[in-house]
ZAMARGU-4260 file (C-alpha; in steps of 0.2 Angstrom, whole numbers, plus 5000, padded with zeros to 4 digits):
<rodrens>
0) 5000/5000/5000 | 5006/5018/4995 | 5007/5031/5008 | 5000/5048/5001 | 5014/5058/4998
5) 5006/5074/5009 | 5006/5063/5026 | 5024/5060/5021 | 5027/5078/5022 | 5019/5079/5037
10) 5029/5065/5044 | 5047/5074/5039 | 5039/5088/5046 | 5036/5082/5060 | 5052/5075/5063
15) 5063/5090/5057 | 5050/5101/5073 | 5054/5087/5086 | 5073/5088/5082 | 5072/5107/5082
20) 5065/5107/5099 | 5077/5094/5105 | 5093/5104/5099 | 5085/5119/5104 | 5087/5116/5122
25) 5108/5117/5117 | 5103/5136/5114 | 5104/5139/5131 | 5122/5140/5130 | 5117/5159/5123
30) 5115/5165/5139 | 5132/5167/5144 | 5135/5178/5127 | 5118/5187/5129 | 5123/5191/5147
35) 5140/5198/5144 | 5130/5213/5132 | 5116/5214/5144 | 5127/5218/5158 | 5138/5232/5151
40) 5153/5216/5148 | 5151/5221/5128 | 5147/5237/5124 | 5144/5250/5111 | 5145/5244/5092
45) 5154/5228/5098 | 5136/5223/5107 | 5127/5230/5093 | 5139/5218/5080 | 5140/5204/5094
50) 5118/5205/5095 | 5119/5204/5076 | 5130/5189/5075 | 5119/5180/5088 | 5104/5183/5078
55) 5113/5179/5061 | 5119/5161/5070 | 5101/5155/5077 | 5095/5160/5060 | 5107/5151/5051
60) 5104/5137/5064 | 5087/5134/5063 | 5086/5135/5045 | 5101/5122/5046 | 5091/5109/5056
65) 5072/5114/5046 | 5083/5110/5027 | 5087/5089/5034 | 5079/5081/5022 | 5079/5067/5032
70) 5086/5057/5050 | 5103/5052/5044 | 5101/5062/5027 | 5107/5082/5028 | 5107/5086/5012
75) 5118/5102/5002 | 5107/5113/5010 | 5111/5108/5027 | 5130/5109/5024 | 5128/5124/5018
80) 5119/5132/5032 | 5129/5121/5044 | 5144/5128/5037 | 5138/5146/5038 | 5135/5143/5058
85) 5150/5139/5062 | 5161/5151/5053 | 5149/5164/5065 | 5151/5152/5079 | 5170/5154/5077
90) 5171/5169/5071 | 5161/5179/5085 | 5170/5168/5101 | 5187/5173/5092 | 5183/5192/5093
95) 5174/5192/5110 | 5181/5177/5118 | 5173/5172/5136 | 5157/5167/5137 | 5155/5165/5119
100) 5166/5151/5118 | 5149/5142/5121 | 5146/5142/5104 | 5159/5134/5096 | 5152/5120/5111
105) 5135/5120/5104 | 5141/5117/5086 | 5149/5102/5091 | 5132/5096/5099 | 5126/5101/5083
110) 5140/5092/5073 | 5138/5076/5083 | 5119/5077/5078 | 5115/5080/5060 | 5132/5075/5050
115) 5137/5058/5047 | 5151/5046/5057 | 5166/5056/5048 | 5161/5074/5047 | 5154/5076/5063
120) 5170/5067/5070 | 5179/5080/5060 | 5168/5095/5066 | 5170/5089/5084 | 5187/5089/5083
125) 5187/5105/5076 | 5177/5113/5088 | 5188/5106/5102 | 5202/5114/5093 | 5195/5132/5091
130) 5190/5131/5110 | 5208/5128/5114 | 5216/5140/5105 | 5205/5154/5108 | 5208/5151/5128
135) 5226/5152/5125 | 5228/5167/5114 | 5216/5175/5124 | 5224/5166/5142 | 5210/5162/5148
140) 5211/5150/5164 | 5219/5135/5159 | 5210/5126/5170 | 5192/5134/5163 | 5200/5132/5144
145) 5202/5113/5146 | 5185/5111/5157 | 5176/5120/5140 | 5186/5109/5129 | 5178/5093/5139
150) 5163/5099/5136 | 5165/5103/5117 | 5170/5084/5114 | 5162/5074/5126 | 5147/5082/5122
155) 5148/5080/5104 | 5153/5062/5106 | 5138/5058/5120 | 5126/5067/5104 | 5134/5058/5092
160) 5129/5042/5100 | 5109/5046/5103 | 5110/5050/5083 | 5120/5034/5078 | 5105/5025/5092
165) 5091/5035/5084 | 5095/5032/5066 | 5095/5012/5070 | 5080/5015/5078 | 5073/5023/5062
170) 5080/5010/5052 | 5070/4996/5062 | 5054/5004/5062 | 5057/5005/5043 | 5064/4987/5041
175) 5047/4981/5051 | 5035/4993/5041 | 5043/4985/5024 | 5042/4966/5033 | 5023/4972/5036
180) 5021/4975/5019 | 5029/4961/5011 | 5019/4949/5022 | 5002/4958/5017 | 5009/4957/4999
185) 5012/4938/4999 | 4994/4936/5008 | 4986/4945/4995 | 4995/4933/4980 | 4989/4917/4991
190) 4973/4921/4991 | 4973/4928/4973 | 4981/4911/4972 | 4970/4899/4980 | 4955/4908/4974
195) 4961/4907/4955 | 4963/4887/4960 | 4944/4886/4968 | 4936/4897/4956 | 4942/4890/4940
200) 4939/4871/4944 | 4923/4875/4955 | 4915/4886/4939 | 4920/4876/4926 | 4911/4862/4932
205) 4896/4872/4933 | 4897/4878/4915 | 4898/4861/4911 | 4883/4855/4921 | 4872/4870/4915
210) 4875/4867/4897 | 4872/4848/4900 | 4854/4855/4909 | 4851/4866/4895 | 4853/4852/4881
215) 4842/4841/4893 | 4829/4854/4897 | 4829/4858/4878 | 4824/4837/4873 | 4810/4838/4887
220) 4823/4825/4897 | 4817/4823/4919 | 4838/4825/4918 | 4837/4843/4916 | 4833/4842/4936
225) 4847/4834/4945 | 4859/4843/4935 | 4850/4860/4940 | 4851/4853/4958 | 4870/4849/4954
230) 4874/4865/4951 | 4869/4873/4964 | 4876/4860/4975 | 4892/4865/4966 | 4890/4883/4969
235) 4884/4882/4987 | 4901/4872/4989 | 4911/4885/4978 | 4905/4900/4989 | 4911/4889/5005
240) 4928/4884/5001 | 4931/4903/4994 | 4926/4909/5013 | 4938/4897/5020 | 4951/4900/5010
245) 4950/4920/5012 | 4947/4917/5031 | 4964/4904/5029 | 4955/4889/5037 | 4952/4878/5022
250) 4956/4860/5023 | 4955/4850/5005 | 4960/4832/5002 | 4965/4821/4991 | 4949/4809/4991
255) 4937/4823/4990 | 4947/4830/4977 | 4948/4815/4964 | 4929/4813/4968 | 4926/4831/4963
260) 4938/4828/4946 | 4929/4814/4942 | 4912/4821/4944 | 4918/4838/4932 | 4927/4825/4921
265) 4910/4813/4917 | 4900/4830/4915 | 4910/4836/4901 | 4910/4818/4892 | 4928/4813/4895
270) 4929/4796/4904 | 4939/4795/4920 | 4953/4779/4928 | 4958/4783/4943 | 4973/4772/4951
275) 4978/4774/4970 | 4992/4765/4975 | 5004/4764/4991 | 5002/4769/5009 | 4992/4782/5017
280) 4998/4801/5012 | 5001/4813/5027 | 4989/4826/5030 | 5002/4840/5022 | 5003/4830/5005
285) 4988/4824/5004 | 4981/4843/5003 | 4997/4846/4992 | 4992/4834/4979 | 4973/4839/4982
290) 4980/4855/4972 | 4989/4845/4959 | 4973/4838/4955 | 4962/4851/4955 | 4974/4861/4944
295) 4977/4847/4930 | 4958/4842/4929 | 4953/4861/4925 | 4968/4863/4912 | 4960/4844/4908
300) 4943/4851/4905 | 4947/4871/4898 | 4961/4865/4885 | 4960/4848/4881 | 4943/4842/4874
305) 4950/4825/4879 | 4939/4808/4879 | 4947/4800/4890 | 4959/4804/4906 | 4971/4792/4918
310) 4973/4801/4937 | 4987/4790/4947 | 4994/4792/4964 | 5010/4781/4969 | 5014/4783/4989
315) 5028/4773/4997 | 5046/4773/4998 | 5055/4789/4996 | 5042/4799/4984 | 5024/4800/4980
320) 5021/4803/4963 | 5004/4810/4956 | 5000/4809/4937 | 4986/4817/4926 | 4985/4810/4909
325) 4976/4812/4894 | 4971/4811/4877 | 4966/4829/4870 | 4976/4840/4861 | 4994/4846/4868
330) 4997/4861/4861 | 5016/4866/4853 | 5025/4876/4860 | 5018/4873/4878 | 5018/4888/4889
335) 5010/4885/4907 | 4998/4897/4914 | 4998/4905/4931 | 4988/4890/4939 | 5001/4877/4935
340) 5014/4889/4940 | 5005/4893/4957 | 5006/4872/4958 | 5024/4874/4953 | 5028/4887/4969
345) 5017/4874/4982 | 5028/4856/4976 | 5045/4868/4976 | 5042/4874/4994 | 5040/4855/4997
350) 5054/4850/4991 | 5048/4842/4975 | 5045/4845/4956 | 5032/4848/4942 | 5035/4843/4925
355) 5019/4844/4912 | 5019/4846/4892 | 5011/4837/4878 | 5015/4822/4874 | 5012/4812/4857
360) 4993/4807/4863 | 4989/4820/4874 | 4996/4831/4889 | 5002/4825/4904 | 5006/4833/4921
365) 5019/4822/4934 | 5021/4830/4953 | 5036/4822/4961 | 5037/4825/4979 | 5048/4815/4992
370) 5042/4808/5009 | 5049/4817/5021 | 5039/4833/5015 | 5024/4826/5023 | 5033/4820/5037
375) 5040/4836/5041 | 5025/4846/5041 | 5017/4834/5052
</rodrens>
């Protein structure tokens, strides 16, 4: 399922607010520069230039964090305003030093946040670097340069981590959200699957059962009756199994199968042998080859305009074979449909194999499967 593109812009949005207001606690580092001009510390056009270069750096900073195009993702823009930050971060704590050496501690929050592994590594460091060398060429207090410097890099570090952290987090909610639709995707195909299977035996048989009540109603015949009553009965069936198999509880085997082929096969005129052979099946390839049959005796009865058609099923040993023979038409080149395909994917996951094409009197379809498949599911 899609996800309209305006609740994904709401959904960046949101995320790019949330990170603003987390970031934006950082900002309380201004205070220390804010208070040297409010309390006569900076004065004159140097507060009115350092009161401007604040404004110019929470501008630049918030546009910086609004441009991420995505957790993880800056983009240009991002550098570009990142960039811009902290050359006025650096710029305005070399020229006023003190308290404004917060900022330079703020980018590397910053830094440790929205760049990736290497760059805000890099900006870290760089920010620890122009906080040390500022507090010497201004001498400062050693002892209050190295403190600020310990807070330039262990604070970008500790930020660093909660990114790396909150990016695997996004990457799981993503990976579970793609699992979620990839399991509602194979569902859908199952039972687009197993209704194609249900459907095409199910109303094929009632084709064949109305046309045969239409002849018979036509010739006056007390026929016509039964095979009115048959089809409904088949309907009435076909309605059940498709509830089942949407609801996922459908149950199908083998013996009811083969009684069902051979009731579709004798309404559209093509006599039906049916050989069983071996031990019991288990209860997963007995509904396995329940498929098969079903599958074959529709192609049998939509393609084949046979007269005659041999259903075999060899159990014991290693394998269980199933074959579906007749002697209609095989048609050259043989190309098989998404039924005997869907019956293809079933006997794979078992472990088995399909082979079906024409042969010199007719078309024949062979399912191979070993043992232990049943076994295994049991």
């Amino acid at each position: 399922m899609n996800t309209p593109p305006a609740r994904v812009l709401r959904g960046v949005d949101r995320d790019r607010l949330l990170l603003l207001a987390r970031l934006s606690i950082g900002l309380t580092y201004l205070c220390f520069p804010i208070l040297e001009i409010t309390t006569g510390e900076v004065t004159g056009a140097s507060a009115a230039w350092g009161a401007l270069g604040l404004a110019a750096f929470v501008a630049c900073y918030v546009a910086a964090v609004l441009a991420v195009r995505a957790f993880g993702d800056p983009g240009r823009a991002t550098y570009r305003l990142l960039g811009a930050a902290t050359v006025l971060a650096v710029v305005l704590a070399v020229v006023f030093g003190g308290g404004w050496l917060a900022l330079p501690i703020f980018m590397a929050v910053v830094h440790g946040v929205l760049l990736p592994p290497r760059a805000s590594m890099a900006g870290i460091a760089a920010m620890g670097v122009t906080v040390l060398l500022i507090g010497l060429l201004r001498d400062h207090d050693p002892g209050m340069t190295l403190l600020l410097l310990l807070q330039a890099v262990t604070l970008g570090v500790l930020f660093r981590g909660m990114r790396s952290t909150r990016l695997l987090v996004t990457q799981l909610r993503r990976a579970q959200e793609e699992v979620a639709r990839l399991a509602a995707s194979e569902e859908r195909l199952r039972i687009a699957r197993d209704l194609h299977d249900l459907l095409g035996h199910s109303l094929s048989l009632i084709v064949l059962k109305s046309e045969l009540a239409g002849r018979l109603a036509e010739e006056g015949s007390e026929r016509a009756l039964p095979e009115i009553h048959d089809v409904e009965a088949v309907a009435r069936k076909a309605l059940v199994e498709v509830r089942e198999a949407v609801a996922g509880y459908r149950r199908r085997g083998l013996p009811e199968e083969l009684d069902g082929a051979r009731a579709a096969l004798e309404a559209a005129g093509t006599h039906v042998t049916v050989r069983l052979a071996g031990t019991p099946l288990p209860e997963a390839l007995d509904g396995l080859l329940g498929w098969a049959v079903r599958e074959g005796v529709t192609n049998v009865i939509r393609h084949a305009r046979a007269s005659r058609c041999e259903i075999g099923v060899i159990s014991g040993g290693d394998v269980t074979v199933l074959e579906i023979a007749d002697d209609g038409r095989g048609a050259e080149p043989y190309e098989p449909g998404s039924g005997l395909r869907g019956l293809a994917e079933r006997v794979e996951a078992a472990g088995g194999v399909v082979s079906a094409g024409p042969r010199k009197d007719g078309f024949v379809l062979r399912v191979t499967v070993p043992a232990a498949a049943g076994e295994a599911r049991t």
